[in-house]
C-alpha positions in Angstrom: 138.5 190.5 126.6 139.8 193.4 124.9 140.8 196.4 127.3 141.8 198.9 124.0 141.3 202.9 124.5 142.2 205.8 123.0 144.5 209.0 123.5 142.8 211.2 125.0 143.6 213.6 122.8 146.1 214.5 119.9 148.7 216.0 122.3 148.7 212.8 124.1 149.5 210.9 120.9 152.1 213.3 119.8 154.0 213.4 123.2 153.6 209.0 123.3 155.0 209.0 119.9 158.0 210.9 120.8 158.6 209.8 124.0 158.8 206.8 121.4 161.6 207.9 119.1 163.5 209.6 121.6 165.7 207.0 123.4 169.0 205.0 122.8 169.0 205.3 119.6 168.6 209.1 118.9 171.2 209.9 122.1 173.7 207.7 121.3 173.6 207.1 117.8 172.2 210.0 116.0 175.4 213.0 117.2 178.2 209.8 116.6 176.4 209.5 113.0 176.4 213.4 112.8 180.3 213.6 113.7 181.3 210.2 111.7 179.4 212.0 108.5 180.6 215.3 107.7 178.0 217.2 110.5 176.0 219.7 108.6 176.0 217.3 105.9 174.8 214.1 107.8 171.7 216.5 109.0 170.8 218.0 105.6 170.5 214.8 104.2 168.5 213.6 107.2 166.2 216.4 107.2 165.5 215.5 103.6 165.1 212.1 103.7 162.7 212.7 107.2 160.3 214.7 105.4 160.4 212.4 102.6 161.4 209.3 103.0 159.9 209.3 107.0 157.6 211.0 106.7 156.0 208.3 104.0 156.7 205.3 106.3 155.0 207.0 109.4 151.9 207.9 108.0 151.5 205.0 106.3 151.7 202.9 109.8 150.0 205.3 111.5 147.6 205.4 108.7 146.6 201.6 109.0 146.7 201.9 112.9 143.8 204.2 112.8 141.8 202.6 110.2 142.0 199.1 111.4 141.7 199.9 115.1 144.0 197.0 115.9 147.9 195.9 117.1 151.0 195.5 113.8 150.0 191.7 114.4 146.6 191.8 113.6 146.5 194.8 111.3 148.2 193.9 108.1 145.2 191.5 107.0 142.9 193.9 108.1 144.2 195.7 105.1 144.2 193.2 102.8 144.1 189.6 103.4 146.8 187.0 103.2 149.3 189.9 104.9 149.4 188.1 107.8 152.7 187.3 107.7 153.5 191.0 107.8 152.0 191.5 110.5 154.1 188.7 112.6 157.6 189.9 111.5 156.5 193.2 112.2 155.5 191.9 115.9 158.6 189.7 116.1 160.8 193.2 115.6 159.6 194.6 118.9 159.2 191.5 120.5 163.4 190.8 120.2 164.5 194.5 120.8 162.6 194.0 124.4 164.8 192.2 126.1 168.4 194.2 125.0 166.6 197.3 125.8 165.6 196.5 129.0 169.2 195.4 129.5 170.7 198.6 128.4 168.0 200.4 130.3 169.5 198.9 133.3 172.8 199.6 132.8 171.6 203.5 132.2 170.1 202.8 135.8 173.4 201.9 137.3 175.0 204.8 136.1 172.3 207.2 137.2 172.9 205.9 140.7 176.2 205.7 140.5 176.1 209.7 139.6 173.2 210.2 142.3 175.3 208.8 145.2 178.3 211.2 144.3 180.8 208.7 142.5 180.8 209.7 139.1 184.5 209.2 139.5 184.7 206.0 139.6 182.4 205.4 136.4 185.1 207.1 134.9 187.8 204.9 135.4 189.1 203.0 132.5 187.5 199.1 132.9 184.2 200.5 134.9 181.9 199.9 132.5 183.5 196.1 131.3 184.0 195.1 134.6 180.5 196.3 135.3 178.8 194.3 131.9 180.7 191.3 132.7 179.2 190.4 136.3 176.8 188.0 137.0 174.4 189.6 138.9 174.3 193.5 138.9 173.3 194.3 135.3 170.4 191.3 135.8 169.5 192.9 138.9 168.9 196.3 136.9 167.4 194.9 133.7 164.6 193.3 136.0 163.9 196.9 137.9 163.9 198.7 134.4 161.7 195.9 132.8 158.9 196.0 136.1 159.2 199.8 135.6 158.0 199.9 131.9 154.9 196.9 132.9 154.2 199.0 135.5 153.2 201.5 132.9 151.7 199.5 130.2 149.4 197.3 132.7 147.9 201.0 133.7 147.2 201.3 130.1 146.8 203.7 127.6 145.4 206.8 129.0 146.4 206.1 132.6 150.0 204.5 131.7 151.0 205.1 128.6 149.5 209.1 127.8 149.8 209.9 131.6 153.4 209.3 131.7 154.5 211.0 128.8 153.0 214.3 129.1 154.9 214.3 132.3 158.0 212.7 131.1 158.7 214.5 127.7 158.6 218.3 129.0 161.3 217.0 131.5 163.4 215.4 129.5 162.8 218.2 127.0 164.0 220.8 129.8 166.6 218.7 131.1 168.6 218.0 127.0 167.6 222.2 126.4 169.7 222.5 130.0 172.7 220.3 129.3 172.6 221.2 125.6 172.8 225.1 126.7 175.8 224.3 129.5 177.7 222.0 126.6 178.0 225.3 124.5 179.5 227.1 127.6 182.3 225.4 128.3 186.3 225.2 127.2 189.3 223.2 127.9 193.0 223.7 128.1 194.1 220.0 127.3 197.8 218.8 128.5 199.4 219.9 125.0 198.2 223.4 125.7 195.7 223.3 123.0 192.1 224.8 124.2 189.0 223.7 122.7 186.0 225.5 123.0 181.7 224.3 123.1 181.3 226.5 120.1 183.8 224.8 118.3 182.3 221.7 118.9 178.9 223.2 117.6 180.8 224.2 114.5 181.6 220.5 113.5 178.2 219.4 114.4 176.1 222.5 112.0 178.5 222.9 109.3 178.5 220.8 106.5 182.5 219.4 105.5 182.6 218.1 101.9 186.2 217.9 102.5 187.0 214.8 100.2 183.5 213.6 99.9 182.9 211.3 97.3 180.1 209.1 95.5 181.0 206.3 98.0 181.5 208.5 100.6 177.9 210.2 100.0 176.1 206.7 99.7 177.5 205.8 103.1 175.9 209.1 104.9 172.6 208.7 103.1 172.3 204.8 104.1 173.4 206.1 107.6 170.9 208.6 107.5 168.2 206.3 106.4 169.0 203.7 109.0 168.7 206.8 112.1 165.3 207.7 110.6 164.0 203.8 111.8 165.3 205.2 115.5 163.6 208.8 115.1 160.3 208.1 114.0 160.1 204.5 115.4 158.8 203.1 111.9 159.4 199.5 110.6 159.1 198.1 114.7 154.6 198.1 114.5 155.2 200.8 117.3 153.5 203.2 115.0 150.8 201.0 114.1 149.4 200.3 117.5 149.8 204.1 118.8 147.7 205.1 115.7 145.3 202.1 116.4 144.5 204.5 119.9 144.5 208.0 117.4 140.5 208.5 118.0 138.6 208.9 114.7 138.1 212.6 115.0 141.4 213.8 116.3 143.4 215.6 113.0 145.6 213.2 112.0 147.3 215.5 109.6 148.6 217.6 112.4 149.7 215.0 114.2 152.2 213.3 112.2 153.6 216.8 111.2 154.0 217.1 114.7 154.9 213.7 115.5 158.1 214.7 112.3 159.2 218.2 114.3 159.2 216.8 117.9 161.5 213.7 117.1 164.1 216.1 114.9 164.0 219.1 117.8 165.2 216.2 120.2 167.4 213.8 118.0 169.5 217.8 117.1 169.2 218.7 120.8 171.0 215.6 121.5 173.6 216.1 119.4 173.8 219.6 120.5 174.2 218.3 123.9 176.6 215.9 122.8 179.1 216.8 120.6 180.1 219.9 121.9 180.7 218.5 124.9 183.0 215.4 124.1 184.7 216.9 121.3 185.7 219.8 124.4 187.3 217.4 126.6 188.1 215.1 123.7 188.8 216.3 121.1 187.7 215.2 117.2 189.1 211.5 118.5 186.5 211.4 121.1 183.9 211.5 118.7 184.8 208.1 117.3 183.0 206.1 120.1 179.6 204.9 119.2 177.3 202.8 121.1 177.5 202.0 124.5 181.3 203.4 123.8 180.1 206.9 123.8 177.0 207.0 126.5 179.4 204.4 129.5 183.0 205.4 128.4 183.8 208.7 126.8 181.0 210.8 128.6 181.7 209.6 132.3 185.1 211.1 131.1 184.0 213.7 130.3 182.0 214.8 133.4 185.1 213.9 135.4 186.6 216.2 133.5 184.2 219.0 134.6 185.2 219.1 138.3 182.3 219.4 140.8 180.0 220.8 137.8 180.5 217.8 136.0 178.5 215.5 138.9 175.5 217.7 138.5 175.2 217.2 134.5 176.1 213.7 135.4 172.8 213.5 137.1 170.9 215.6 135.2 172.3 213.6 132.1 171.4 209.9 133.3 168.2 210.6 134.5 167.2 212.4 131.1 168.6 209.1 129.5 166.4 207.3 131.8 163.7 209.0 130.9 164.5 208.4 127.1 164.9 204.5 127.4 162.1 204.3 129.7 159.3 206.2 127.4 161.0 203.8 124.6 160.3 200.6 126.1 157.1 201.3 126.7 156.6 201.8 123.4 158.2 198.9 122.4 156.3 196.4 125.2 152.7 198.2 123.9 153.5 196.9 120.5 153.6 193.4 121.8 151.3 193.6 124.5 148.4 195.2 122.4 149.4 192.3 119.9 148.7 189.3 122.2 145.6 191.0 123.1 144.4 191.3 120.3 145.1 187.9 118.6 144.2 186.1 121.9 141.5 188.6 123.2 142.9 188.0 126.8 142.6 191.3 129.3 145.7 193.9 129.1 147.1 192.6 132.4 147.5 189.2 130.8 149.2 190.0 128.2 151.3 192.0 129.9 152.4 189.5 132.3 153.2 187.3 129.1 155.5 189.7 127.5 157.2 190.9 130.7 157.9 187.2 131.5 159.3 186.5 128.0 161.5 189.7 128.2 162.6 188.9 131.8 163.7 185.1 130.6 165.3 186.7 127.1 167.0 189.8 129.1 168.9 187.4 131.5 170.4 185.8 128.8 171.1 189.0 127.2 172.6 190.2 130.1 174.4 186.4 130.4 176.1 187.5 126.9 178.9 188.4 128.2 180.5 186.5 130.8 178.0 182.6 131.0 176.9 183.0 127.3 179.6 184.5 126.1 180.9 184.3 122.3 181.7 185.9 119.0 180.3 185.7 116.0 181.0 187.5 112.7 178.2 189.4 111.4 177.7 189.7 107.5 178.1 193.0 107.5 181.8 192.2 109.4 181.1 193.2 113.0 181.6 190.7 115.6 178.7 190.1 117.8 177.7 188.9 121.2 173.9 187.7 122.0 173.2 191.9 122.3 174.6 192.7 118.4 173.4 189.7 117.5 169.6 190.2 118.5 170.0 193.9 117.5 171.6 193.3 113.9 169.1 190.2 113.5 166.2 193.0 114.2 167.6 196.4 113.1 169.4 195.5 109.8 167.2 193.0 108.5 163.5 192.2 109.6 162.9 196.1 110.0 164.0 196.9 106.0 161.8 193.8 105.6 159.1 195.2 106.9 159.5 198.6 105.9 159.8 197.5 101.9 156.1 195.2 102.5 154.5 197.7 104.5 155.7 200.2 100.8 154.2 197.0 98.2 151.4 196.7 100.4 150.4 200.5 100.4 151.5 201.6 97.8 150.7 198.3 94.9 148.3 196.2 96.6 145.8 198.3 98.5 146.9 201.4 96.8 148.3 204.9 98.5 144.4 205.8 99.0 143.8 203.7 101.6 146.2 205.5 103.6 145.0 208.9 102.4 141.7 208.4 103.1 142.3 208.0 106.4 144.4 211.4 107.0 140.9 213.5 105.0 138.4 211.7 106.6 137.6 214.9 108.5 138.2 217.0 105.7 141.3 217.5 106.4 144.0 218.7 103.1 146.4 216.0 103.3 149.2 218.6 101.7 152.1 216.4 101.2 149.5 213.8 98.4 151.6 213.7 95.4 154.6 213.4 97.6 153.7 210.5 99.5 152.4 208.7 96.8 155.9 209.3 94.8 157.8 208.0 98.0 155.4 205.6 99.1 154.9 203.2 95.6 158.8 204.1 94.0 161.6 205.9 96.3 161.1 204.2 99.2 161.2 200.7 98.2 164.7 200.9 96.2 166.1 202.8 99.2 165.2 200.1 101.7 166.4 197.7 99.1 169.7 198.9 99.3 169.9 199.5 103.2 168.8 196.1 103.1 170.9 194.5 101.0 173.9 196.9 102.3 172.9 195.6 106.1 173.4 192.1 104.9 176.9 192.6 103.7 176.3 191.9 100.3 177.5 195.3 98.8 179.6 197.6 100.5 180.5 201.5 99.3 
């Protein structure tokens, strides 16, 4: 049995794919990558590279999702046989970043209600968010409501669940970053040395570019970083992509879409920066944009609400339940990939498979969330980080099977089947697939280097 649908429409695509793209990643990651890499800089390159680079890699997979009508584990051979194996280490990708997002997700849950119910204050507090991490029970107690949250949504399916949801989701969280983002460029702050920082100063070092003793190395290391954030923004590389375009009807513009799908996940990944980086570098100064991760979302900004008196509890809220939001329209995104996998390989109903992929999260999650106190250990990446079962599972899917897939998906496309098959599918309809030469040029030589070198960069073998 095979419950598959389509968007209703292209909005309802658009909106799903960027509900997609904007989550951890992008809020987290994209305005410490914009402050760690000369601001203005970091973005120019990015915007390059996205309608590039990205923009290659997303209509590719959205591309064979359409023509094949069928999940990233069953699409691959579709295309051409014997790429089966592409198809598995694309589902494998989504199938591990399941269970550490659902545990993050929960820890953005425990923060929104610890902002909801008034004490902010004490998320604040230097040791909250370890102390929090490290027991037992709570952060498994929030992964499981997060995870039954995002199944909820998947087992109503495509145009119920998944299309539903976003068109109500994304204008909200749209509004509630343009709100924050607005207030962030507002504000200033007299710090104990009597120096007094100011929002727009903090949008200065976010817009303009500093080439302040840039160098080849130095340049290498942004574009990498750039590279790396467009995996996050446009969700490509994961077989998110491929199954959302499996649901792109044959008649809706496709064209449009994808350009659409490109301006939607910059406008938010900038917004969040905006909303960002003004904010933290206000309170705390350039310093306070050193904290990536899990550093900058559960330690510097609690901080820096506190520091906002009674105004900063509001933008607490508003801030944690647009982060919600994010991760939540995210894992859904991430779950369809599997779920529309196993029904698709197994031909078993939607509900099924469902149930099957929330049970493997849920077993997966706890041990996640076991990583750091039962589980606990380090373990020293390639690349030189130490990692715990989280890092671990993220550098394990992040920095190597997704360049993996990224550089077969390219040699499939563009060698193999050849760029057409993917063109073909954007002028079905007639449409002028403008950007031709440019994808062909990405798609069969740019591309594949570049992901060669993230790759091989990612696995520690060559540093700049």
């Amino acid at each position: 049995m095979n419950d598959r649908k389509s968007f209703g429409g292209s909005i309802g695509f658009v909106l799903a794919a960027a509900g997609s793209a904007v989550g951890l990643g992008n809020i987290w990651r994209f305005p410490y990558l914009a402050a760690k890499d000369g601001g203005g800089l970091f973005l120019l390159v990015y915007l390059i590279l996205l309608v590039t680079f990205g923009f290659a890699l997303l209509s590719s997979e959205v591309a064979i999702g359409r023509k094949t009508k069928q999940s990233p584990l069953t699409a691959y051979d579709k295309i051409q046989k014997g790429w089966k194996w592409l198809g598995i280490c694309a589902c494998i990708v989504p199938a591990i970043i399941m269970p550490y997002y659902s545990a993050i997700g929960g820890w953005v849950l425990k923060y929104f209600m610890v902002f909801a119910s008034g004490e902010g204050a004490q998320a604040a507090q230097d040791g909250f968010f370890g102390a929090f991490i490290t027991g037992q029970y709570d952060t498994v107690g929030y992964m499981a409501v997060f995870l039954v949250a995002c199944t909820a949504v998947i087992v109503l399916g495509v145009n119920k669940g998944i299309e539903a949801s976003s068109k109500i989701i994304m204008p909200l969280l749209i509004i509630l970053i343009l709100i924050i983002s607005l207030y962030s460029l507002t504000i200033s702050y007299n710090d104990p040395s009597g120096v007094t920082r100011t929002g727009m100063e903090g949008l200065a070092i976010y817009l303009i570019p500093n080439f302040d003793g840039l160098t080849f190395s130095g340049f290498m290391t942004i574009l990498m970083d750039a590279m790396g954030q467009l995996f996050f923004s446009l969700s490509v590389a994961m077989g998110i992509m491929i199954a959302y375009g499996s649901y792109v009807s044959d008649d809706a513009d496709a064209v449009s879409a994808v350009n659409r799908i490109e301006f939607f996940d910059t406008l938010v990944a900038m917004l969040a920066g905006l909303m960002i980086i003004p904010a933290v570098y206000t309170f705390m100064g350039v310093e306070g944009l050193a904290s990536s991760g899990p550093g900058l979302m559960f330690v510097s900004l609690p901080k820096v609400f506190q520091s906002m008196g009674s105004m900063g509890t509001i933008i607490g809220v508003m801030f944690f339940v647009m982060v919600l939001f994010a991760a939540v329209t995210s894992a859904v995104s991430i779950m369809e990939a599997v779920v529309s996998s196993i029904m698709d390989e197994f031909h078993i109903s939607r509900i099924k498979a469902a149930v099957i992929e929330f049970v493997v999260a849920m077993v997966f999650g706890i041990v996640v969330c076991l990583g750091y106190n039962d589980f606990y250990f380090e373990l020293t990446l390639p690349n030189g980080a130490t990692a715990q079962v989280l890092d671990l599972m993220d550098y394990v899917s992040n920095n190597l099977l997704m360049p993996i897939v990224a550089i077969a998906t390219c040699v499939l496309i563009g060698w193999v089947a050849g760029p057409q098959v993917a063109i073909s599918e954007f002028e079905k309809n007639g449409e002028s697939f403008s950007r031709t030469k440019i994808y062909i040029f990405m798609i069969k030589y740019v591309a594949p280097v570049m992901l060669f070198i993230l790759l091989v960069k990612s696995s520690g073998l060559i540093t700049f």
